[in-house]
C-alpha positions as CSV (number, residue, x, y, z in Angstrom):
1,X,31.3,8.0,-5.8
2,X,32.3,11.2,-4.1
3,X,33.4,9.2,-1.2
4,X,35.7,6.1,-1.1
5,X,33.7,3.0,-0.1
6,X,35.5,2.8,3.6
7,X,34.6,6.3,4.4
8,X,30.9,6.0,2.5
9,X,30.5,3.0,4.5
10,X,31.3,4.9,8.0
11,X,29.1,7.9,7.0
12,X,26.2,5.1,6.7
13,X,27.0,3.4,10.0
14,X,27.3,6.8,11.7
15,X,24.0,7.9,10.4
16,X,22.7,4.2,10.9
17,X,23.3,4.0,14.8
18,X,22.0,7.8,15.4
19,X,18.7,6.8,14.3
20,X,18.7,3.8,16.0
21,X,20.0,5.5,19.1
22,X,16.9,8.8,18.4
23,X,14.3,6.1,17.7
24,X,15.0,4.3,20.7
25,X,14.8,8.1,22.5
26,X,11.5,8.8,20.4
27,X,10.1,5.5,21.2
28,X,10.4,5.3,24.9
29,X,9.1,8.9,24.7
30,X,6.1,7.7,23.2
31,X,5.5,5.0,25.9
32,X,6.6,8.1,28.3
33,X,3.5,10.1,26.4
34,X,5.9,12.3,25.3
35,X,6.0,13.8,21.9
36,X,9.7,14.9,21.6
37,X,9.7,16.7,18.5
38,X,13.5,17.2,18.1
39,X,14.1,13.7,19.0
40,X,11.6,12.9,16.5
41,X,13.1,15.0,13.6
42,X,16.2,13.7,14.0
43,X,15.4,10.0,14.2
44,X,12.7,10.7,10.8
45,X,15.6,12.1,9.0
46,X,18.4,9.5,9.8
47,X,16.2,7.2,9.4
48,X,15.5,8.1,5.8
49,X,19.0,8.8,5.4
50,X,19.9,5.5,6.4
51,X,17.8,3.7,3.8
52,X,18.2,6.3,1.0
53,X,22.2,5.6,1.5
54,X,21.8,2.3,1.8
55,X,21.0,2.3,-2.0
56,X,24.7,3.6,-2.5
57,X,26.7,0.6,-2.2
58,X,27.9,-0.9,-5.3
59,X,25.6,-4.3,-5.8
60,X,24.7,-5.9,-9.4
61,X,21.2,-7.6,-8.4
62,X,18.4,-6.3,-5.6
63,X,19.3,-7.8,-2.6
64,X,17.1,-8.2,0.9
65,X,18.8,-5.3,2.4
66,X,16.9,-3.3,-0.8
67,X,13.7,-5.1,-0.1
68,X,14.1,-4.2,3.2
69,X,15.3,-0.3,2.8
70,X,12.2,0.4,0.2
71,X,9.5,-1.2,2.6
72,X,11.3,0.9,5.2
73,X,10.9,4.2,2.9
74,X,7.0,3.4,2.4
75,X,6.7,2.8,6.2
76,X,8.7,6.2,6.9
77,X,7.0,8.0,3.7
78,X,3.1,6.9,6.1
79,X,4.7,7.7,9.2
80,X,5.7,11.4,8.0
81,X,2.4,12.6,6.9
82,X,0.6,11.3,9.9
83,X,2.9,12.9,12.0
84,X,3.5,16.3,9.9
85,X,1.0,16.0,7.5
86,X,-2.2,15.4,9.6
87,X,-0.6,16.2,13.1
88,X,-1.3,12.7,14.5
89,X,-5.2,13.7,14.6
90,X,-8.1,11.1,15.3
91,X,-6.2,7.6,14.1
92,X,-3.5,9.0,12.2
93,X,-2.0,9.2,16.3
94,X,-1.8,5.5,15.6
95,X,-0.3,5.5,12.4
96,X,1.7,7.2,13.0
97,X,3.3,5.5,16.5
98,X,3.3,2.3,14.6
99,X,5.1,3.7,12.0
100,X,8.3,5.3,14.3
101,X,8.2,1.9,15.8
102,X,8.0,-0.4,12.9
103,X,10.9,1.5,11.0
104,X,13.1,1.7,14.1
105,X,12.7,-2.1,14.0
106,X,14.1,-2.9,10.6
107,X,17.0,-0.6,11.3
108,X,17.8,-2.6,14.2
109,X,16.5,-5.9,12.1
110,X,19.2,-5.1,10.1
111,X,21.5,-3.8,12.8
112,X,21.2,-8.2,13.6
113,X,22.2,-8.9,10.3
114,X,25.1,-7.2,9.9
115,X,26.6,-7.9,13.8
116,X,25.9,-11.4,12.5
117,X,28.1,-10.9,9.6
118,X,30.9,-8.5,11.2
119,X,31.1,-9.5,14.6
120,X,33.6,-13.1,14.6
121,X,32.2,-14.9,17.2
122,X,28.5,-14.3,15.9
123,X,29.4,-15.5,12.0
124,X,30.6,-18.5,14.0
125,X,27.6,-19.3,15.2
126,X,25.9,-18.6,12.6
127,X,27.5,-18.3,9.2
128,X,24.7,-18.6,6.7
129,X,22.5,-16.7,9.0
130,X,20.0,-19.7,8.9
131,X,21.4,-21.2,12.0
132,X,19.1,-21.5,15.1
133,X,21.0,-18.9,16.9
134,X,20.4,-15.7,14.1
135,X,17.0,-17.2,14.2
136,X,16.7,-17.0,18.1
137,X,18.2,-13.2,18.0
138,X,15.7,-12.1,15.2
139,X,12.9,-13.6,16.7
140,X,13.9,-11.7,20.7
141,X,14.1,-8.7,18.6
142,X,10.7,-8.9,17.3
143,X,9.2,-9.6,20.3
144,X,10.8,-6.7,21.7
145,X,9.4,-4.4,19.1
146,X,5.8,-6.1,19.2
147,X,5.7,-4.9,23.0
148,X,7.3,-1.7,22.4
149,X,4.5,-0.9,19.8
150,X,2.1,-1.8,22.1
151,X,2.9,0.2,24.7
152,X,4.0,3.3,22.4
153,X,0.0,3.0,20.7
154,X,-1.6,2.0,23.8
155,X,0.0,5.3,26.2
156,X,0.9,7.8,23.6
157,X,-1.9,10.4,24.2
158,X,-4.0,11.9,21.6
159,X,-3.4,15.4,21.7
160,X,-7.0,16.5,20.6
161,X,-8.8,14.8,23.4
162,X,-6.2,13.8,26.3
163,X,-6.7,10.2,26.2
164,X,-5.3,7.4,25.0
165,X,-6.6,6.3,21.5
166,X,-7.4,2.5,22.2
């Protein structure tokens, strides 16, 4: 490792939290019926960077966080090509916005996890993270992210024809 573990470990945060940060900028844009194609570079990019380096920890058996980062890759991998690949034309619009909002979710799905592991007064509440109140954040969250995508797909204009894609 180029890096030690404590400063690898920051660069991931750091990189972590931008794209959660952008995608929460890219998403809202969406609902907004905004495209915000610099917001959108940068949360795509972190995003994939945030996966790709979460492969970099040292680990001797695939764990849920891998699960979780290679379903995030296919997601982003879909997302991509709609977007740059076949400019978000006819349904592809769609795939697209569900795919910015599905992998800003499991960053911030496991942006739960690890304040549940880090933060003291959350492992006390839940130290095996199969306690009601993990449970009860998880399952807010992806409410939260089932709204946002609908609003995102339901007010994020096609481009080709001005209105919504329903």
């Amino acid at each position: 490792m180029i890096f030690s573990l404590a400063t690898f470990t920051l660069v991931h945060v750091v990189i972590s939290l931008a794209g959660i940060a952008s995608g929460f900028v890219v998403v809202f844009g969406l609902i907004g019926g905004k495209r915000l194609d610099r917001w959108t570079i940068g949360f795509l990019v972190t995003t994939v960077l945030t996966s790709v380096t979460g492969y970099g920890f040292p680990f001797d058996h695939l764990l849920p966080s891998h699960i979780v980062g290679g379903i995030s890759l296919v997601v982003l991998a879909v997302a991509i090509f709609a977007r740059y690949g076949r400019h978000m034309a006819g349904g592809w619009r769609r795939v697209y916005v569900i795919g910015a909002v599905v992998a800003l979710y499991f960053n911030v799905f496991v942006l739960v996890v690890q304040l549940f592991r880090r933060v003291p007064a959350l492992t006390a509440l839940a130290p095996t993270q199969s306690e009601p109140p993990f449970a009860i954040a998880q399952g807010i969250v992806l409410l939260l992210f089932a709204a946002l995508g609908v609003l995102a797909t339901t007010r994020f204009r096609d481009y080709n024809t001005g209105f919504a894609a329903v």
